[in-house]
VEXDREN-2710 file (C-alpha; in Angstrom, 1 decimal):
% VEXDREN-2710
k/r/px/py/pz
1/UNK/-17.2/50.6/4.2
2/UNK/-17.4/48.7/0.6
3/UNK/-17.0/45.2/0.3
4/UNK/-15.6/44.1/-3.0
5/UNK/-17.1/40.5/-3.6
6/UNK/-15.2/39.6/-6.9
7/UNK/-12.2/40.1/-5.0
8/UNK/-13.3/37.9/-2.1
9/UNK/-14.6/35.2/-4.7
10/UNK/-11.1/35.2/-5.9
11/UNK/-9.7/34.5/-2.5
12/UNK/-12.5/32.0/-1.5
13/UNK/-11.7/30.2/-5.3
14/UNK/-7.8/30.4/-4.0
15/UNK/-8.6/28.9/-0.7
16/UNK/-10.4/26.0/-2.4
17/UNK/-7.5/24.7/-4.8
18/UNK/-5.6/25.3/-2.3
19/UNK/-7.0/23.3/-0.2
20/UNK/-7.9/20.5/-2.7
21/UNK/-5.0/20.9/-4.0
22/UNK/-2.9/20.2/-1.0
23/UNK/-4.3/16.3/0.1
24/UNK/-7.0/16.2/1.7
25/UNK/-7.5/12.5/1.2
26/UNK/-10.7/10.4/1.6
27/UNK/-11.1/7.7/3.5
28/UNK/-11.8/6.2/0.6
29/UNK/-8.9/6.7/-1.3
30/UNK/-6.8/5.9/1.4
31/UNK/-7.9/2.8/1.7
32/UNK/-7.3/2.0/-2.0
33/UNK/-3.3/2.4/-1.3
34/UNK/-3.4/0.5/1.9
35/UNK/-0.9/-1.8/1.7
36/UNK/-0.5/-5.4/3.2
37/UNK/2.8/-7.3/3.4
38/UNK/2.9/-10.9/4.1
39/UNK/5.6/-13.4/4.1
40/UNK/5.3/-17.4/4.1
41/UNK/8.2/-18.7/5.9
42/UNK/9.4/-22.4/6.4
43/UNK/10.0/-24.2/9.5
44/UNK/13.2/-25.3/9.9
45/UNK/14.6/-27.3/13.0
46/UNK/16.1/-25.8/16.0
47/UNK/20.3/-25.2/15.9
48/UNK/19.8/-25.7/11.9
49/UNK/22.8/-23.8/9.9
50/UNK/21.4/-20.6/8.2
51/UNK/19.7/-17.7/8.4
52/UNK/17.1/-18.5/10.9
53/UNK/14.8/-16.9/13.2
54/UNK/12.0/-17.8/15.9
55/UNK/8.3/-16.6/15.4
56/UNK/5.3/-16.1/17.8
57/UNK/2.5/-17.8/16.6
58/UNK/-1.0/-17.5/18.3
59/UNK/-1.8/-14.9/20.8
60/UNK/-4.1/-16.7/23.1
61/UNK/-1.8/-19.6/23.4
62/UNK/1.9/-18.7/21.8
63/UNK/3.6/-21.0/20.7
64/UNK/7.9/-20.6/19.1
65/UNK/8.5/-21.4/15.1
66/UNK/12.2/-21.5/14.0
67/UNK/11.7/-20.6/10.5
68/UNK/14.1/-19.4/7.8
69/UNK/14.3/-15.6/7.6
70/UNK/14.3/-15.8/3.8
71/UNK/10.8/-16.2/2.8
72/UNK/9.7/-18.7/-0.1
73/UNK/6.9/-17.2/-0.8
74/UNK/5.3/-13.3/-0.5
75/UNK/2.6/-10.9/-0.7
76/UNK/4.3/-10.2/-4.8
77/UNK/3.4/-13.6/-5.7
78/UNK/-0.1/-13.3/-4.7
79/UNK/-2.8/-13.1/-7.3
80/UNK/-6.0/-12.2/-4.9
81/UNK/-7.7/-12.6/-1.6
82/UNK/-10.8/-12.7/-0.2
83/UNK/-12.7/-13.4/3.5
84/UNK/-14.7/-16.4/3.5
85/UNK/-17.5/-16.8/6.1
86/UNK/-17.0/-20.6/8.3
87/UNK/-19.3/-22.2/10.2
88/UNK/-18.3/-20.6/13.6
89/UNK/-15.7/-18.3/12.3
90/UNK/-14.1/-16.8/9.0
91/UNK/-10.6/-17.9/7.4
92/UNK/-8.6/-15.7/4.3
93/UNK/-8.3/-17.6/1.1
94/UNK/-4.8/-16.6/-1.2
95/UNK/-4.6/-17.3/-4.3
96/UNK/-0.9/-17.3/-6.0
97/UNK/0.1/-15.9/-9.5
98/UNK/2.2/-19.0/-11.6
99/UNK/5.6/-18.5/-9.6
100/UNK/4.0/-18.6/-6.8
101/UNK/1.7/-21.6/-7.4
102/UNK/5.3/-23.7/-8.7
103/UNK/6.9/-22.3/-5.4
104/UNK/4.3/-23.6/-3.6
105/UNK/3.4/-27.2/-4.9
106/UNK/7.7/-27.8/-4.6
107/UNK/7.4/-26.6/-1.1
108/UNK/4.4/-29.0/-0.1
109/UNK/6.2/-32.1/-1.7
110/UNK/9.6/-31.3/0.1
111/UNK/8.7/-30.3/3.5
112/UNK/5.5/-32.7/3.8
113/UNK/4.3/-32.4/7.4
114/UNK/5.9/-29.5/8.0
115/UNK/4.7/-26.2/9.2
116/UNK/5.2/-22.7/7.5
117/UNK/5.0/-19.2/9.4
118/UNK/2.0/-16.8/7.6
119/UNK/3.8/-13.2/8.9
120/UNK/1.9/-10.0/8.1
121/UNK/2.3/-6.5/8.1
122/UNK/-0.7/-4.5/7.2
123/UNK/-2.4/-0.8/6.8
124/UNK/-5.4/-0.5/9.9
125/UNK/-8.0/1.6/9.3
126/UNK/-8.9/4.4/9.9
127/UNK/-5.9/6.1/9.0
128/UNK/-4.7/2.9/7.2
129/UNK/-1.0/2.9/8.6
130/UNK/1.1/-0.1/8.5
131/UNK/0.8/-1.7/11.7
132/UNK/4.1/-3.8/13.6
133/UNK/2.7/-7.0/11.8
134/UNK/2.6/-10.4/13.6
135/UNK/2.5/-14.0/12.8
136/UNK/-1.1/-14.7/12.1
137/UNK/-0.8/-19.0/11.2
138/UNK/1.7/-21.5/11.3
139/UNK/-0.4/-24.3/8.9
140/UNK/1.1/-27.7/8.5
141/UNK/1.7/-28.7/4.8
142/UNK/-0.5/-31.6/4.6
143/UNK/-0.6/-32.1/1.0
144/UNK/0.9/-31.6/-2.2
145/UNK/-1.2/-27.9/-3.2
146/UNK/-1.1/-27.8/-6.8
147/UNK/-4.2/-25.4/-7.9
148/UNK/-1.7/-22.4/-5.9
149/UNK/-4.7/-21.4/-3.4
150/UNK/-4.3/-21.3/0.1
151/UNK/-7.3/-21.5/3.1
152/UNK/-6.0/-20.5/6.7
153/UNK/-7.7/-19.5/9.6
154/UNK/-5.8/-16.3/11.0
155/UNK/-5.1/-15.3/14.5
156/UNK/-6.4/-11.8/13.9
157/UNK/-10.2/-10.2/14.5
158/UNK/-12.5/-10.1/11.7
159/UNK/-12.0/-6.4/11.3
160/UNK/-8.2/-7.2/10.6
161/UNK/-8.6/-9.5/8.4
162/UNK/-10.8/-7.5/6.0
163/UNK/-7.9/-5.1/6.0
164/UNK/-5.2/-7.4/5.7
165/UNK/-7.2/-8.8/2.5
166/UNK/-7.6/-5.0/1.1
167/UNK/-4.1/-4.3/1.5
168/UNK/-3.2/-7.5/-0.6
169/UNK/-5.6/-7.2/-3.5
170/UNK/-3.9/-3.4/-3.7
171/UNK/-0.4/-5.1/-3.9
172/UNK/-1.6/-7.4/-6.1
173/UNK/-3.2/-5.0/-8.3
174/UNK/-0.1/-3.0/-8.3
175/UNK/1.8/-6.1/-9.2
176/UNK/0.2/-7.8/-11.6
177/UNK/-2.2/-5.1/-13.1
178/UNK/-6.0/-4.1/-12.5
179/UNK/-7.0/-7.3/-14.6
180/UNK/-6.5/-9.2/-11.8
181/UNK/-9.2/-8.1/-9.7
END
């Protein structure tokens, strides 16, 4: 019996590109198309004309948000995101392109002392699919925001979190452009 090795070198090359060729993706590069989508929705009051809806907000304790359906602000207006480490804990910081930063400081002076509904969608590793999404914060609007940057402490693990902030510094790469990182 005679083996011909050029042939099966040939085969073994097909097999390859073939196999390459066909998607085996890395973890890795999954990861840099994980996608997040978030939606920043204003409370309005109960039996109030419009397109409303009610949101679950907190797991632990739930609480009901009537907010408006239409959101004034989401994840296409934001600019970057990032974890930050709290004594105790860890909240996600936003940071809103121009639009969103206008948005933003109009909503804070018209619906002072108000809350808004932070509802996200977003890819979960390993395989980075998009998961249901939940409400992770309802915040109060304190004061007038005016620098377009956001601090909130989400109802969501550690783990999620760093996944919901990959999945919108991807959007907002692909939004705005890699010079944004």
């Amino acid at each position: 019996m005679m083996i011909r090795w050029n042939r099966f070198n040939i085969y073994l090359l097909l097999a390859l590109v073939l196999g390459l060729a066909c998607g085996c993706r890395s973890p890795e590069t999954k990861r840099k198309q994980a996608v997040t989508h978030m939606m920043f929705q204003l409370e309005v009051p109960r039996g109030a004309p419009g397109n409303n809806e009610q949101v679950q907000v907190y797991r632990g304790n739930p609480m009901l948000l009537n907010v408006q359906k239409e959101p004034f602000l989401t994840d296409a207006n934001v600019l970057k995101a990032k974890v930050l480490d709290d004594v105790g804990g860890f909240s996600i910081e936003i940071q809103f392109d121009r639009d969103g930063t206008i948005l933003l400081e109009q909503r804070t002076v018209a619906n002072r002392g108000g809350h808004y509904a932070i509802v996200c969608q977003w890819a979960v590793a390993p395989d980075w699919q998009l998961n249901t999404g939940r409400c992770l914060a309802a915040p109060q609007f304190n004061r007038r925001i005016t620098n377009g940057l956001i601090v909130f402490t989400p109802d969501a693990t550690r783990e999620e979190a760093d996944e919901i902030v990959i999945g919108l510094n991807n959007v907002a790469k692909a939004t705005h452009g890699p010079g944004f990182d």
